[in-house]
VOGU-3710 file (C-alpha; in Angstrom, 3 decimals, decimal comma):
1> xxxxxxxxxx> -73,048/-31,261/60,576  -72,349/-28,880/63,596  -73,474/-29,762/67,163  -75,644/-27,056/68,186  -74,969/-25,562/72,043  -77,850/-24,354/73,173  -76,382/-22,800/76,130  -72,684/-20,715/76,871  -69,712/-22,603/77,024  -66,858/-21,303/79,428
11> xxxxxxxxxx> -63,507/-22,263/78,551  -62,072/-21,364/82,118  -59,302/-19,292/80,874  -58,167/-22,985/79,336  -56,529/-22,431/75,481  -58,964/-23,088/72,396  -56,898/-25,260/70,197  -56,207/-25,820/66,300  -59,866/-23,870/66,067  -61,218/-21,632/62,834
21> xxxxxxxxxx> -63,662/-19,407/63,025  -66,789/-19,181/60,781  -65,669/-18,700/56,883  -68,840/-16,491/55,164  -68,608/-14,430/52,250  -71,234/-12,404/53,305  -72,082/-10,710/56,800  -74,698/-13,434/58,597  -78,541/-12,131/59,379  -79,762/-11,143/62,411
31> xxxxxxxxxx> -76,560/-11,048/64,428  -76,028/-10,123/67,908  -73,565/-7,582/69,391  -70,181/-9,500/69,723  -70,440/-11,469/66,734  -67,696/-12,489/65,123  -66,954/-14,808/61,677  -64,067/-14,288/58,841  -65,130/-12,696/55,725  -63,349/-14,750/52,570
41> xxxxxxxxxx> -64,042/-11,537/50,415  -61,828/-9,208/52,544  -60,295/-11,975/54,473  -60,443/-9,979/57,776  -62,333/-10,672/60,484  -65,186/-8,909/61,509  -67,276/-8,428/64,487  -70,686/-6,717/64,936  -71,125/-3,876/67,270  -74,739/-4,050/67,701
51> xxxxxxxxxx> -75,692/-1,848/65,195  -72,856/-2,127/62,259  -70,424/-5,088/61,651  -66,867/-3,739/61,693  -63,908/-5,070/60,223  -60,251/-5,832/61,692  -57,326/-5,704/59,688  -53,353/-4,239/59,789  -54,477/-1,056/58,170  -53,196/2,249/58,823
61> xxxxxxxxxx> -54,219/5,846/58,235  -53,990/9,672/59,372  -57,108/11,041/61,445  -57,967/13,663/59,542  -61,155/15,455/61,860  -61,569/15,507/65,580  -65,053/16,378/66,577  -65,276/18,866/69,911  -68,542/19,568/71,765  -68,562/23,068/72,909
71> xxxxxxxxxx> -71,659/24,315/75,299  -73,353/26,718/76,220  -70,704/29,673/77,279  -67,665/27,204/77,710  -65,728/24,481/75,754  -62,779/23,402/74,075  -60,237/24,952/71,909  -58,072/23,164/69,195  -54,925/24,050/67,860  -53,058/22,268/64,813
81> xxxxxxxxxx> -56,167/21,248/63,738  -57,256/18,817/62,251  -54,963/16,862/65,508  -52,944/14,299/63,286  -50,083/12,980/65,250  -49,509/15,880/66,818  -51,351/18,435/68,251  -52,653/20,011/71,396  -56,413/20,165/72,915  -57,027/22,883/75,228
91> xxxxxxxxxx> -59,678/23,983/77,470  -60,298/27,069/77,170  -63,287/30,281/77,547  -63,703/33,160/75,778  -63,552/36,663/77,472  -66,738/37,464/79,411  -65,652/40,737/81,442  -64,601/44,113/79,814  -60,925/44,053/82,240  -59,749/41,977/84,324
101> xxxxxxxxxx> -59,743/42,673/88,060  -56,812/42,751/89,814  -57,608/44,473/92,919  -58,308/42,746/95,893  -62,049/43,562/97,459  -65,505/42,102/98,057  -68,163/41,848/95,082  -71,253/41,113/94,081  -70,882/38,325/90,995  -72,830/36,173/88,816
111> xxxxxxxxxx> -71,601/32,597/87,497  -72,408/30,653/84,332  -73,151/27,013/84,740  -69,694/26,158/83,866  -68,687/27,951/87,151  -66,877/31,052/85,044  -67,482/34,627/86,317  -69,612/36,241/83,895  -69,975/39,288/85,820  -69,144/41,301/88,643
121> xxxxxxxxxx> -69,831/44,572/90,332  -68,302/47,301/92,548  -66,542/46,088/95,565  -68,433/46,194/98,807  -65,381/46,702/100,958  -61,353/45,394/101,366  -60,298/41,866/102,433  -58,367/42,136/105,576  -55,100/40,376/105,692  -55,381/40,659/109,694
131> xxxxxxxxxx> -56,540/37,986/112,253  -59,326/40,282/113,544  -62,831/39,826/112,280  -64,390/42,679/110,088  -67,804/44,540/109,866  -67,644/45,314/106,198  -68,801/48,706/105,137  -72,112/48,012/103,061  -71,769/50,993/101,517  -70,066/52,594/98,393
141> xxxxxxxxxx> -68,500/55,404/100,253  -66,886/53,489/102,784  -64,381/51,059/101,454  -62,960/50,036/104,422  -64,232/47,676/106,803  -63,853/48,377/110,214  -62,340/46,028/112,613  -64,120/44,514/115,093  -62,144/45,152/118,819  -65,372/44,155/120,685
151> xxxxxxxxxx> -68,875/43,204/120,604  -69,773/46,905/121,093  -71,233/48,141/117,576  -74,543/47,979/116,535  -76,366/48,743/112,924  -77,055/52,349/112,114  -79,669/52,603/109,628  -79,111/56,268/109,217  -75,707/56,101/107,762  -76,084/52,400/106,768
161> xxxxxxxxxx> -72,908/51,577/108,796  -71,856/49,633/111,938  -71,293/52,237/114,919  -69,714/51,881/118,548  -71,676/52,258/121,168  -70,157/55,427/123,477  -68,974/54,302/126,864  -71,580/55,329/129,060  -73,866/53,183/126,691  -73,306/50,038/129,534
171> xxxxxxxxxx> -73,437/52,784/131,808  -76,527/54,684/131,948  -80,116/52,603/132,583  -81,486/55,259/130,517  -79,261/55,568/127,551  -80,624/55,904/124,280  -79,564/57,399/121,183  -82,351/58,180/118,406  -80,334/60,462/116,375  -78,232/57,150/115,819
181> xxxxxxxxxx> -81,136/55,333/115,363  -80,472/52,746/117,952  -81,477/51,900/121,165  -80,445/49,845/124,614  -83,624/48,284/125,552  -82,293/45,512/128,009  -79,982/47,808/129,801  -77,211/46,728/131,753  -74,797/47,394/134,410  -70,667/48,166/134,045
191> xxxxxxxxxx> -69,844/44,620/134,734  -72,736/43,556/131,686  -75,489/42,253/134,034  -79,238/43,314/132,838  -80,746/45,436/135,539  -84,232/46,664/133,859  -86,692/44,392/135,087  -89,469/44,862/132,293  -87,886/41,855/130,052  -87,574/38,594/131,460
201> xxxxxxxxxx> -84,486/36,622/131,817  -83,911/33,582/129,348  -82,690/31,419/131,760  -84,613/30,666/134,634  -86,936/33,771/134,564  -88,808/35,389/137,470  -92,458/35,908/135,829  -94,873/38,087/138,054  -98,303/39,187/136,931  -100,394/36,573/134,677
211> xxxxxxxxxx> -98,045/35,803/132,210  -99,464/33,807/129,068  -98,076/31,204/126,370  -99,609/29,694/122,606  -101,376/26,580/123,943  -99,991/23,932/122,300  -102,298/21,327/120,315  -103,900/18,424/122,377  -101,590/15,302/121,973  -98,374/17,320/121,845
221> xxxxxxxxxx> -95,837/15,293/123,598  -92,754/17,966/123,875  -91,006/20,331/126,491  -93,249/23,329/125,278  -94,627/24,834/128,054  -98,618/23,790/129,072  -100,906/26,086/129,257  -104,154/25,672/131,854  -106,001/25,900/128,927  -103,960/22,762/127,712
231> xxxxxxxxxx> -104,337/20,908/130,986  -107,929/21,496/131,033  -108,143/19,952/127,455  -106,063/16,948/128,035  -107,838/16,316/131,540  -111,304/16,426/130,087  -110,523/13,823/126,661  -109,893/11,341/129,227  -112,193/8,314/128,348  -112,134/4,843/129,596
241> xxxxxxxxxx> -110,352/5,366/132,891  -112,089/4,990/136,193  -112,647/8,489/137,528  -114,085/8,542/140,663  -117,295/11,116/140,595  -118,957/11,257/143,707  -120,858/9,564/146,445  -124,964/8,603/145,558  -127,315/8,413/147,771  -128,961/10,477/151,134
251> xxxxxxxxxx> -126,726/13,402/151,151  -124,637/12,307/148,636  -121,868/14,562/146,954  -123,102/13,567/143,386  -126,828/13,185/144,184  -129,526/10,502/145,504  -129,200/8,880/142,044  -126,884/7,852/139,438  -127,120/10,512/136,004  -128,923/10,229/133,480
261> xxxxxxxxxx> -127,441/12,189/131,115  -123,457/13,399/130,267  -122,027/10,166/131,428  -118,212/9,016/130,231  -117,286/5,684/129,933  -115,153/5,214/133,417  -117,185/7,491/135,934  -117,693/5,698/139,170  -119,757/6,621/142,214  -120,134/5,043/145,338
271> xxxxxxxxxx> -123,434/4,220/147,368  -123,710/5,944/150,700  -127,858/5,051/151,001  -128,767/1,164/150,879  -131,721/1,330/147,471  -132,462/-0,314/144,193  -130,009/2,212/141,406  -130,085/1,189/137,756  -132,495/-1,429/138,683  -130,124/-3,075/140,629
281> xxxxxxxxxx> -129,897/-3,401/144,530  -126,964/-2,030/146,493  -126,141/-1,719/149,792  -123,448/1,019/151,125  -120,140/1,136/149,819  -120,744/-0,447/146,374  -120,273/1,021/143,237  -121,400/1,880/140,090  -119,018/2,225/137,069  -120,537/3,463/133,424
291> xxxxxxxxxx> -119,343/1,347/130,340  -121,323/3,235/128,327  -122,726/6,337/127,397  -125,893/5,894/127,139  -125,101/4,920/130,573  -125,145/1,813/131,212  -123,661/0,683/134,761  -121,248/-2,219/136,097  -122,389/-3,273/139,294  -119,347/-3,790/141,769
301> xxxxxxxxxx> -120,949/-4,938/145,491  -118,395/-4,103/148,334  -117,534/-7,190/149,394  -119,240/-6,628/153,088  -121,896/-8,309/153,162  -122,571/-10,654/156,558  -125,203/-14,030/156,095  -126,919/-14,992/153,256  -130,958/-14,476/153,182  -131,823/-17,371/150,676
311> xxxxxxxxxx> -130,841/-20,004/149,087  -133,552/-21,405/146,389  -133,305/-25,047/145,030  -133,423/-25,862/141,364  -134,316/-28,744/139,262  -132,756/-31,634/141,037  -132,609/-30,389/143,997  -134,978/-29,966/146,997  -134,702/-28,941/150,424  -137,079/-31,583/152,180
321> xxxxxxxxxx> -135,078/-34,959/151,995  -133,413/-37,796/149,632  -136,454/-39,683/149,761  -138,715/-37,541/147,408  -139,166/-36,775/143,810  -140,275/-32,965/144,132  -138,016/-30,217/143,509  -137,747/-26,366/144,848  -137,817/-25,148/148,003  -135,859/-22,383/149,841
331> xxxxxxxxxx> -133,187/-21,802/152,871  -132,771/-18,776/154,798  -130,697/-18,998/157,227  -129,817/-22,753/157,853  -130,702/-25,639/156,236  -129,405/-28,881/153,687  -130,164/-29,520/149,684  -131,163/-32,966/148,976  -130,500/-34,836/145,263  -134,248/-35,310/144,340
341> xxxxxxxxxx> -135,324/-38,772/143,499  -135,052/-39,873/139,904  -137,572/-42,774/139,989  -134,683/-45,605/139,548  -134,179/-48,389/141,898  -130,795/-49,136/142,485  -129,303/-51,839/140,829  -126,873/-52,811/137,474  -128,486/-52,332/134,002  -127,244/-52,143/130,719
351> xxxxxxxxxx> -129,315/-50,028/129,177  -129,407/-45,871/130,833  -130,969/-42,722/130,554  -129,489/-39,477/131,711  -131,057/-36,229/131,764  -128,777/-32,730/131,077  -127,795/-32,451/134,506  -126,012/-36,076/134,830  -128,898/-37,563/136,908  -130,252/-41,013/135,546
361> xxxxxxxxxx> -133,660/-40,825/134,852  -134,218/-44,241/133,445  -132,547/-47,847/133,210  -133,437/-51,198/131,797  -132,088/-54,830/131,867  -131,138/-55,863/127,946  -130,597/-59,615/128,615  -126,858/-59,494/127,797  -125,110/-62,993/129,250  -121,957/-64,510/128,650
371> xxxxxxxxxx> -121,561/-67,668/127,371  -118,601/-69,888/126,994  -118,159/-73,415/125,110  -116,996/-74,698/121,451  -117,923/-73,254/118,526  -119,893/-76,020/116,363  -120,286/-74,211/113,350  -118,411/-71,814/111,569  -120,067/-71,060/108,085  -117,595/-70,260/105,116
381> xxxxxxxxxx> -118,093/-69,392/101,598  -115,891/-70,545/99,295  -114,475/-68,651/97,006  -111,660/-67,533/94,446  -108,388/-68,268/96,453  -109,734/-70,328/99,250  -110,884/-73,909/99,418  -112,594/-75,799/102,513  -112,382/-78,967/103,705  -114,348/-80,606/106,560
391> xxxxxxxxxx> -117,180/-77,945/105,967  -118,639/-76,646/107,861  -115,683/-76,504/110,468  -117,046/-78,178/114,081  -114,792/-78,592/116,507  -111,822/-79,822/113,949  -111,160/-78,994/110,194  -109,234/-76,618/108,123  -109,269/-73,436/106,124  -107,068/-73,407/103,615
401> xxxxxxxxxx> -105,992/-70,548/101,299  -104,970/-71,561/98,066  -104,930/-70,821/94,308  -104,604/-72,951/90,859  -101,423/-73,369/89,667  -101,039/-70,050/86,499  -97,606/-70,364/85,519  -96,007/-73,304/83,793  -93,292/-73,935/86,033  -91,698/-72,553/88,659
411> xxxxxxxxxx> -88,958/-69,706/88,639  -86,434/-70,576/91,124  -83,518/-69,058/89,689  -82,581/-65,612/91,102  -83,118/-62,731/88,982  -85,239/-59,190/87,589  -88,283/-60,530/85,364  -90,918/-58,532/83,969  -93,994/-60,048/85,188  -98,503/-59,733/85,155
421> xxxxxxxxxx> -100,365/-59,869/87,927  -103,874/-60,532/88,289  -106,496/-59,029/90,485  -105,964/-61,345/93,552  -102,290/-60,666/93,382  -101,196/-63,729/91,370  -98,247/-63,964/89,151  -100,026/-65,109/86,108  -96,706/-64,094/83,605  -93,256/-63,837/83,459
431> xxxxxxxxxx> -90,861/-63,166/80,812  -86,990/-63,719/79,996  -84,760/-62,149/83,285  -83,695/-58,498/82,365  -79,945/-56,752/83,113  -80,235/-54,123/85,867  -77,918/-51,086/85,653  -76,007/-50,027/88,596  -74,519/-46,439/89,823  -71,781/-45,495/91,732
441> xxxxxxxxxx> -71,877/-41,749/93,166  -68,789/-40,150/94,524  -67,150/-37,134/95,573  -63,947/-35,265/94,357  -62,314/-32,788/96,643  -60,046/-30,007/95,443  -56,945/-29,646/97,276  -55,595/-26,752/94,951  -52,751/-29,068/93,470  -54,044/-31,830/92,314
451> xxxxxxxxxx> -56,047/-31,976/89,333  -56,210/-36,236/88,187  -58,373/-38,089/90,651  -59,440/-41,620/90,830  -62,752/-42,902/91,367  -63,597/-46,525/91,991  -66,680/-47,915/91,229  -66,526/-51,829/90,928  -68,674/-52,551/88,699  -66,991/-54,889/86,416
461> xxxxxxxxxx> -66,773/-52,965/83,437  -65,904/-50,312/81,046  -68,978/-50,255/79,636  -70,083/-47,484/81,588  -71,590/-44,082/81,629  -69,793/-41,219/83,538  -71,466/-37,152/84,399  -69,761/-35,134/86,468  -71,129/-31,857/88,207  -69,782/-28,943/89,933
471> xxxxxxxxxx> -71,261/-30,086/94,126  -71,779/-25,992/94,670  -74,030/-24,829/91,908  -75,082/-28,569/90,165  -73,553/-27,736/87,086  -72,288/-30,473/84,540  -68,877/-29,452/83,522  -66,719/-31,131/81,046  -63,572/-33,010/82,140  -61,047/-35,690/80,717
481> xxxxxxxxxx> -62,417/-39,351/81,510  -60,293/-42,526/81,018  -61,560/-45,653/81,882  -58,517/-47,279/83,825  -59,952/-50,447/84,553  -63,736/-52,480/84,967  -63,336/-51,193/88,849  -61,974/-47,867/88,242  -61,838/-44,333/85,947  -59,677/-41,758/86,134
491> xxxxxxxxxx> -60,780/-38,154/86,345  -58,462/-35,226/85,014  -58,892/-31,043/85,056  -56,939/-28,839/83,072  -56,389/-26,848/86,322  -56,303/-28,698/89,371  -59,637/-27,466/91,579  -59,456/-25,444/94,361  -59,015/-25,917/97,936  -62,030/-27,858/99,120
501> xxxxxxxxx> -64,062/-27,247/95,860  -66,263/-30,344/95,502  -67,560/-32,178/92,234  -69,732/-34,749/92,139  -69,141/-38,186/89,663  -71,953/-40,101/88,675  -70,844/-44,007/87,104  -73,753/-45,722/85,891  -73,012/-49,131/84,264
//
């Protein structure tokens, strides 16, 4: 019967020994792409490819076909075909263009997707072989390019050419030449400098007049010029800042009273005229700041003002004396504010009422005394697990916990016994002492040349159980394992480990 691995086994690169593959006569069902098993009807191996099983063997032959591909407009040639052991594959393409052309020139071509030149037309105009730059001649009369001595040509639609511009050209302020079909419109001076002030300089220019510029979308955050139109825009979506508006009041810049209507959230105004505003009283120099639309106003006083005109008392508070048990009153200019009575003689109580504001409103004497002396009489129930004597305990007796003897006899030698318990945590059972295993973990550290280790695990025997794991990814691997001694194994690896590679050994026994 074969042990069945339910999972890969890696050999390390380590030799598998005196082994024989699978002997079938037929090919096995269901197989999986690298397959392999030794046919007794062919004797040959064979090994499944993932969708045919193939077979290996010390047969020979002549190839007798060789299959070539050849797209669209391009391919592959063969020659001494069918190739056998000899032969030549070339890549090749058939003729696309009437002649070949061997003069050198510019043209206009097309190119297949293979990158061939399927077809070309007539030459624009020579290559130059000179370190000048050309102008080529766009046209079919001319073919020869002019070279390039200066930056002094411009297009001439008329004879769809590049022309030089005559001397005077950088001469005259005036010049212009329509037969040519060309024109100087920035005219310049003989050493190059622009002297007609109708275009603008790029650099640095000297705008006159009302000059104008695209205004730019609000929110744009680049160096495109601003427009007032922009400024304007940006200025009035401002929301939420404090924006001073104007003074309220007698005279005021922004009116005797605070708007109505077309408020933003942040407009502020300052009182010049002492008046009630929003339904609120304000002296000069405070201000009103809208937090909303609708509006509505924060009140912000100046800060200026000089005594205060009242001060009323609340519950709790009165401004006659300490001695009454009426509350209220008012102070104008001067004055004190007195706790009002609660109705509470002073004194200690155990019992207290307090009202919200701290103050105790009511208090009563509960009767609480302390005593001191001997207990005459402590009442016990007795029960499961506890017996009295001298009941009921006076001034002498005892307590004592115990229970009925459950077990036979006592255990007093040492050992592991299984054992019942009962509900008040009594040891009513106990069986025959039991054998406790014992483990031993260590640690086995690669030093790239060693590869036997001993581990000692003194525990008296060889009647033990050994695992060992790889410490990096907690892998069991399988090593040699000889049992040196009852204290010891020894641990062996076809290859000794490497440099600080760790593998745990687990001993139980």
């Amino acid at each position: 019967m074969a042990k069945s691995f339910l999972v890969d086994v890696n050999l390390n690169k380590n030799e598998l020994q005196n082994s024989v593959i699978q002997n079938l006569a037929t090919d096995p069902s269901n197989p999986k792409p690298g397959q392999m098993y030794f046919n007794t009807v062919t004797n040959r191996f064979r090994v499944y490819t993932g969708s045919a099983w193939d077979e290996m063997g010390t047969g020979g032959g002549t190839v007798t076909s060789v299959g070539v591909d050849n797209a669209t407009n391009g391919g592959l040639t063969v020659s001494g075909s069918p190739v056998t052991s000899a032969g030549t594959i070339s890549i090749g393409h058939s003729n696309v263009l009437a002649n070949a052309q061997t003069t050198s020139g510019i043209y206009p071509i097309k190119i297949d997707k293979n990158g061939h030149i399927s077809e070309y037309g007539t030459a624009l105009g020579n290559a130059s072989t000179t370190a000048d730059g050309l102008i080529p001649a766009f046209s079919s009369s001319n073919k020869t390019s002019t070279k390039v001595a200066s930056t002094d040509y411009v297009w001439d639609p008329s004879t769809g050419k590049y022309a030089q511009l005559p001397t005077n050209a950088f001469n005259d302020t005036t010049y212009t030449d329509g037969t040519a079909g060309y024109t100087l419109k920035a005219k310049q001076d003989a050493n190059g400098a622009q002297i007609d002030t109708t275009y603008a300089k790029l650099a640095s220019p000297g705008l006159t007049g009302t000059p104008t510029a695209p205004t730019a979308s609000a929110g744009t955050n680049t160096t495109q010029i601003a427009t007032t139109a922009f400024v304007t825009t940006a200025i009035s979506g401002i929301t939420g800042a404090m924006v001073f508006k104007g003074t309220i009041g007698t005279s005021g810049t922004a009116g005797s009273s605070l708007p109505t209507t077309g408020v933003k959230i942040g407009d502020t105004y300052k009182i010049v005229t002492a008046g009630t505003y929003a339904s609120q009283a304000a002296k000069v120099g405070d201000l009103f700041i809208a937090t909303a639309t609708t509006p509505t106003w924060a009140y912000v006083p100046s800060g200026d003002d000089t005594d205060v005109t009242q001060v009323t008392a609340g519950a709790g508070l009165n401004t006659t004396s300490d001695d009454t048990s009426t509350d209220g009153g008012s102070i104008t200019s001067t004055g004190t504010l007195y706790l009002t009575k609660s109705g509470v003689t002073a004194g200690t109580y155990q019992g207290l009422t307090v009202d919200k504001y701290g103050r105790v409103t009511a208090a009563s004497d509960q009767g609480y005394t302390t005593n001191t002396g001997t207990v005459t009489s402590v009442g016990i129930t007795e029960g499961t697990g506890i017996s009295v004597s001298g009941s009921p305990v006076t001034s002498s007796g005892s307590i004592t916990v115990g229970l009925a003897n459950q077990l036979s006899a006592a255990q007093t030698t040492s050992g592991v016994y299984p054992i019942k318990v009962n509900q008040q945590g009594q040891i009513t059972e106990l069986g025959n002492a039991v054998t406790i295993l014992q483990k031993y973990a260590g640690t086995i550290t690669g030093d790239g040349s060693a590869s036997s280790f001993t581990i000692t695990h003194n525990l008296g025997t060889r009647d033990i159980i050994v695992q060992v794991y790889d410490g990096t990814t907690y892998d069991e691997v399988i090593v040699d394992i000889i049992r040196t001694s009852t204290s010891a194994i020894t641990v062996g690896f076809a290859t000794a480990p490497a440099k600080n590679a760790t593998y745990k050994v687990v001993i139980i026994g």
